[in-house]
C-alpha positions as CSV (number, residue, x, y, z in Angstrom):
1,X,-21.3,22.5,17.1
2,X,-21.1,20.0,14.1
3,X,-20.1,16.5,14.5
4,X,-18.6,16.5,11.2
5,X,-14.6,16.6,11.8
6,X,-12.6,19.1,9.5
7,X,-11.8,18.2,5.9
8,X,-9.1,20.1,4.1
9,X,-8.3,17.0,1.8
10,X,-11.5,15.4,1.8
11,X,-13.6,13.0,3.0
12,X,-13.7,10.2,0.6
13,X,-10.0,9.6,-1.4
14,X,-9.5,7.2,-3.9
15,X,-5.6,6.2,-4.2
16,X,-5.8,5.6,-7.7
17,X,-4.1,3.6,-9.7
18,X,-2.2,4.5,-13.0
19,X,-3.4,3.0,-15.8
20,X,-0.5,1.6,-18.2
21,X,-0.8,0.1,-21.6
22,X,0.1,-3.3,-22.2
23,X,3.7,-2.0,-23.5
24,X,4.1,-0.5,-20.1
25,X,3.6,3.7,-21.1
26,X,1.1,5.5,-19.1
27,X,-2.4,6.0,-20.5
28,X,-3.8,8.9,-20.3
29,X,-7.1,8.4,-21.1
30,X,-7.8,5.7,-19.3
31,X,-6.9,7.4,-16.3
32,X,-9.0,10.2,-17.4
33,X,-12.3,8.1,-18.0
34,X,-11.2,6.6,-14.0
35,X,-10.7,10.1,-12.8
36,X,-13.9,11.1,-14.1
37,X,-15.8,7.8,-12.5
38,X,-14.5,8.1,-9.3
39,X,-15.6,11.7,-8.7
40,X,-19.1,11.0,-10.4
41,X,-19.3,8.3,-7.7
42,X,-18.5,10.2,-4.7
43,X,-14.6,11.0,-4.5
44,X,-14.1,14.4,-3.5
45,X,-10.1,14.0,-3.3
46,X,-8.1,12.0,-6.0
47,X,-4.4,10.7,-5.1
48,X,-2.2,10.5,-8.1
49,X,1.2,8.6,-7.8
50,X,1.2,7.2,-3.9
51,X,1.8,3.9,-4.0
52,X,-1.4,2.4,-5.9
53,X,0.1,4.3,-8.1
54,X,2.9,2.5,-8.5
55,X,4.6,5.6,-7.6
56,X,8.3,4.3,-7.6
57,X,8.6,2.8,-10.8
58,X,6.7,6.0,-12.4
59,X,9.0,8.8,-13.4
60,X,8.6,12.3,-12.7
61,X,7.5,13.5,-16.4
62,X,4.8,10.8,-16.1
63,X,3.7,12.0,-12.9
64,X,3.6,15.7,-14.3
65,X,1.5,14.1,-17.4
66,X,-0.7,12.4,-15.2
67,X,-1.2,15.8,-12.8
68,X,-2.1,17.6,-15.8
69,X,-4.5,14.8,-17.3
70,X,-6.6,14.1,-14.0
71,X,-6.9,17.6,-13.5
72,X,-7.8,18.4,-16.7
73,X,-10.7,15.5,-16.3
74,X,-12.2,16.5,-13.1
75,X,-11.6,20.4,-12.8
76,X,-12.2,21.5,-9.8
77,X,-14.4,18.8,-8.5
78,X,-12.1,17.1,-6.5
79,X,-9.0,17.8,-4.4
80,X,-6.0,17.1,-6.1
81,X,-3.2,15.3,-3.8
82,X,0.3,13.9,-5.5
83,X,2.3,12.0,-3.3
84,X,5.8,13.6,-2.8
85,X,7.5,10.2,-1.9
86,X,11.3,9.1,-2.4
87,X,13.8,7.7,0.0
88,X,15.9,10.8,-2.2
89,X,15.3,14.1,-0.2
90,X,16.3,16.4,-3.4
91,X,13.9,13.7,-5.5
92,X,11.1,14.0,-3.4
93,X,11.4,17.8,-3.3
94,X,11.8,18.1,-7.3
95,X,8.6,15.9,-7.6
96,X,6.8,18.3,-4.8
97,X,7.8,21.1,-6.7
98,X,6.3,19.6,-10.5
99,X,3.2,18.8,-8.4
100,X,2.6,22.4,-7.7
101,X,3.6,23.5,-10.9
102,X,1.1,21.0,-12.4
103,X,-1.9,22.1,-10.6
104,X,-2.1,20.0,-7.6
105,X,-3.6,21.0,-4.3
106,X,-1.7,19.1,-1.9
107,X,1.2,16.7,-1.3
108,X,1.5,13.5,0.4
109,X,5.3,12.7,1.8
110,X,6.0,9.2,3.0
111,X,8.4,8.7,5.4
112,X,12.1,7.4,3.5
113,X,11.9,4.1,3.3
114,X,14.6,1.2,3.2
115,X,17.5,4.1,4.3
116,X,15.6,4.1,7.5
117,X,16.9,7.7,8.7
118,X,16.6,8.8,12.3
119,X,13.7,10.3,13.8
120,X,16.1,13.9,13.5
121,X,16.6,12.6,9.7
122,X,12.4,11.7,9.1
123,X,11.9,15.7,10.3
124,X,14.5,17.3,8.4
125,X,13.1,15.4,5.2
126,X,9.8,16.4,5.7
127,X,10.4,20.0,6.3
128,X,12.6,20.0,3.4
129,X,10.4,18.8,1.0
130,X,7.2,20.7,2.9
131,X,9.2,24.3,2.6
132,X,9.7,23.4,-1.0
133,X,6.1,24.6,-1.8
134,X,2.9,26.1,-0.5
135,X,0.9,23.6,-0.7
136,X,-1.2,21.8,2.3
137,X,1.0,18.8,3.5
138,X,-0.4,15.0,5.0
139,X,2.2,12.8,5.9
140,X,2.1,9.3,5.3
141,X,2.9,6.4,8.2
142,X,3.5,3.5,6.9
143,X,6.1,1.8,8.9
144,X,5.1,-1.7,7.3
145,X,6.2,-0.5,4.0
146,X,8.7,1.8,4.6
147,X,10.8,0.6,7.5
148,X,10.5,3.5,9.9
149,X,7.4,5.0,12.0
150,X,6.4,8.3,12.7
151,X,7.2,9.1,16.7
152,X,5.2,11.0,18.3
153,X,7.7,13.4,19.5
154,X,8.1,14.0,15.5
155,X,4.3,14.0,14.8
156,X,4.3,16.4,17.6
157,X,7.0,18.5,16.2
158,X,5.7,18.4,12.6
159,X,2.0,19.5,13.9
160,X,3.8,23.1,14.6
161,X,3.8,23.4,11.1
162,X,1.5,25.5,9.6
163,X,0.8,23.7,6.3
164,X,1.6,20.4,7.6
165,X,-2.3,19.5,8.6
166,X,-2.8,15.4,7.9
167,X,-2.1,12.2,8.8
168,X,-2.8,8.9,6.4
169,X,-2.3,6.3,9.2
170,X,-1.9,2.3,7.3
171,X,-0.3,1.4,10.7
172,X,-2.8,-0.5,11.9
173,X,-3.3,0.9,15.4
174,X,-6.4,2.8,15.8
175,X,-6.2,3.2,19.1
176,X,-2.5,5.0,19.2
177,X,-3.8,6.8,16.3
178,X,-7.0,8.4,18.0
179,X,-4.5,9.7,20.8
180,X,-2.7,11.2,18.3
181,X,-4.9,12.8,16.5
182,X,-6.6,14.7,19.8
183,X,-3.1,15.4,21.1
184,X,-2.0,17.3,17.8
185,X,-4.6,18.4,16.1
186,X,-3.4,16.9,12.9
187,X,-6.4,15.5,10.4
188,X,-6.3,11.7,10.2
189,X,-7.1,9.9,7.3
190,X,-7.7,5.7,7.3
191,X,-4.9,4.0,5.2
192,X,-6.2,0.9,5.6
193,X,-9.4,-0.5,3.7
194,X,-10.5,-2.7,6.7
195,X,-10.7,-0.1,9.2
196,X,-12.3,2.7,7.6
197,X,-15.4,2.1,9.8
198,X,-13.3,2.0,13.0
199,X,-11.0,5.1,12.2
200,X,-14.4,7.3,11.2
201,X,-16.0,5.8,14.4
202,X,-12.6,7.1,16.0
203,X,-13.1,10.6,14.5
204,X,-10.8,10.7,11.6
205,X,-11.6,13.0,8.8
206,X,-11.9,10.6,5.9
207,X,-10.0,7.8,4.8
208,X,-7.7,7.0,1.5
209,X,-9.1,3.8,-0.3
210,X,-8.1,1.6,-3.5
211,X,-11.7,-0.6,-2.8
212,X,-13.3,2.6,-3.5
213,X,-12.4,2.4,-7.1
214,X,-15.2,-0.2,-7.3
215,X,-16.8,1.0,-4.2
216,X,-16.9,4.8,-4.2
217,X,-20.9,4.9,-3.5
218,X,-21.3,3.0,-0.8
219,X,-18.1,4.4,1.2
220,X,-19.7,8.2,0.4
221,X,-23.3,6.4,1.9
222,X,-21.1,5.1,5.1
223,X,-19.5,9.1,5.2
224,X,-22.8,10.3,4.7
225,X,-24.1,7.6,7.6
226,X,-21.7,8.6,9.7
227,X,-22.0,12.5,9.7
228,X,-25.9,11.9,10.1
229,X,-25.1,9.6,13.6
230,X,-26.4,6.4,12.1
231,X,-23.6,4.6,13.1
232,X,-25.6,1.0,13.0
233,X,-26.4,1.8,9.6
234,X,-22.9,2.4,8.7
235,X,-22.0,-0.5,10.4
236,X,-23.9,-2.6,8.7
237,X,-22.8,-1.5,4.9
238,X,-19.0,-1.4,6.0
239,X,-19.7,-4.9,7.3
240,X,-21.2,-5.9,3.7
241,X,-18.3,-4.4,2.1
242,X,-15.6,-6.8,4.1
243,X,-15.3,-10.0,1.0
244,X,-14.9,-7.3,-1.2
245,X,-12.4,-5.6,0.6
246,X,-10.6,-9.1,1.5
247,X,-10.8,-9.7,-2.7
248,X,-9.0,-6.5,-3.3
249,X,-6.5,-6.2,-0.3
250,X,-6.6,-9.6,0.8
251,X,-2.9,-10.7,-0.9
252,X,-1.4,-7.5,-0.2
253,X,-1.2,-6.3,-3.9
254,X,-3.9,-3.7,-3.7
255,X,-2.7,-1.9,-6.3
256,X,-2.9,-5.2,-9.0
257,X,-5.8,-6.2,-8.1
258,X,-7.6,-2.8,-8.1
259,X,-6.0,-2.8,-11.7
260,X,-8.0,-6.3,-12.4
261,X,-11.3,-5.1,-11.3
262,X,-11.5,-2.1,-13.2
263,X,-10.3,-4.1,-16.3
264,X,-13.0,-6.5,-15.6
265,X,-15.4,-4.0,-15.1
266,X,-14.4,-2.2,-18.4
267,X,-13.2,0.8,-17.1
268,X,-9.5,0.6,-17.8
269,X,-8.3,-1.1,-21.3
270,X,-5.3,-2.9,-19.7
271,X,-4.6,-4.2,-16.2
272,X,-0.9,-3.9,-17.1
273,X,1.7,-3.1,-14.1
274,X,5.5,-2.7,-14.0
275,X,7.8,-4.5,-12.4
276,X,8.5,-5.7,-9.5
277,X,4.8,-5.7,-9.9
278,X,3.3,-8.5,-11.8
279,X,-0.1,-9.6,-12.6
280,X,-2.1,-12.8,-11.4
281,X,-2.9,-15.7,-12.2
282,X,-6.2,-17.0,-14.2
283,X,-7.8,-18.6,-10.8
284,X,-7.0,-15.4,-9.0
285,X,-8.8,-13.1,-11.8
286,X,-11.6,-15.8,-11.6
287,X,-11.9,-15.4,-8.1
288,X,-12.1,-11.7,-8.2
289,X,-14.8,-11.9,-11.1
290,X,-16.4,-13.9,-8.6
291,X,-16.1,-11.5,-6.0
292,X,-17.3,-8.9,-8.2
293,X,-20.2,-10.4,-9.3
294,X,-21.5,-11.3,-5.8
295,X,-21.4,-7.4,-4.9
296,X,-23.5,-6.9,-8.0
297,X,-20.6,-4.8,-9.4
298,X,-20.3,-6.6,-12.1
């Protein structure tokens, strides 16, 4: 039997930012060029409009636009997933549907955050917003941001559904998450840059980054460690990736400072973000030039 747990959204996601222009409009091309980087690099799945993606303050035209761009970019190289997410049932539903109908091959549904429904509420929004296409589903627990955590009487519910098939876990425990993902069956996916190593140790399918926008070849070497049983090896080049991962994720603004490095590194023409977000400061971009440099990435 192979070793290699299954992978219906991947191995290796980058959530990807949205490029903006400094006047705040999406750009296109830019995400385009990104797009194309990423999968050249080792993406096999690209998530458009999760939160990297500054996915509340994007509207859902923009999101289509973007859909339709990124897809147009990479073909069928990589696995399309657009996050379905909004504290709105009928929102999130209307952007599951203009996912679909722009070419996407999954969706992402966070739980609703800041109305903090019940776990009975948390179900009957993801079914609702599940049964409003045919695409594959993951679900995405990330009680830190969002207020309210996946049970697992309702992962254990949701598992019964037959497109529902994936976990992105950012909860921080590995260990609950492991249990979970025996008990139902679901795929798991690493939400969380600095435990990538311990959730693939764990058996999780993949994991969803925002370091791999600078990283994407070494996190496909540790995949390709990993599925070959050189786990020291994999150990070692996760361990060489941590002040990079601290540079990026550190402050808790992964999406800004993923948007710095790929300005800095050319990629992107604007590190521009909309508010609440705001940029950072001329010590902070120095630091992460710094941090850059020293992984020979820049």
């Amino acid at each position: 039997m192979s070793n290699i747990p299954p992978r219906r959204f991947g191995s290796l996601a980058a959530a990807m930012i949205t490029p903006m222009t400094d006047t705040g409009e999406i750009d296109l091309p830019s995400a385009q060029r990104l797009a194309i980087k990423l999968v050249d690099e080792g993406c096999d799945t690209i998530l458009l409009s999760g939160t990297t993606g500054e996915s509340p303050t994007t509207h859902q035209p923009e999101k289509n636009d973007l859909t339709d761009a990124v897809r147009e970019a990479v073909g069928d190289r990589a696995f399309i997933l657009c996050g379905a997410c909004s504290n709105d049932t009928a929102h999130a539903v209307r952007i599951g549907e203009g996912a679909q109908e722009h070419g996407a091959d999954g969706i992402l549904i966070v739980s609703p955050y800041y109305n903090r429904p019940s776990q009975e509420g948390l179900r009957a929004h993801v079914r609702a917003v599940t049964d409003a296409t045919d695409l594959p589903v993951m679900l995405y627990d990330i009680p830190g941001r969002t207020g309210i955590a996946f049970s697992d009487a309702t992962l254990d519910i949701l598992a019964q559904h037959p497109r529902i098939l994936g976990v992105k876990d950012a909860t921080g425990d590995v260990e609950t998450g492991v249990e979970r993902m025996h008990r139902t069956g679901l795929e798991y996916y690493s939400g969380d840059d600095g435990l990538n190593f311990a959730w693939m140790t764990g058996g999780a399918s993949g994991f969803i980054s925002v370091v791999t926008h600078v990283a994407s070849a070494q996190y496909r070497r540790m995949i390709e460690l990993l599925d070959t049983d050189q786990v020291w090896e994999a150990r070692e080049l996760s361990y060489s990736l941590r002040p990079l991962v601290h540079a990026i994720m550190g402050g808790g603004q992964g999406a800004v400072m993923a948007k710095y490095a790929l300005w800095l590194q050319g990629v992107i023409d604007s590190p521009a973000v909309r508010l609440p977000m705001v940029g950072i400061s001329d010590d902070e971009v120095s630091a992460l030039r710094r941090a850059l440099h020293t992984a020979g990435l820049l």
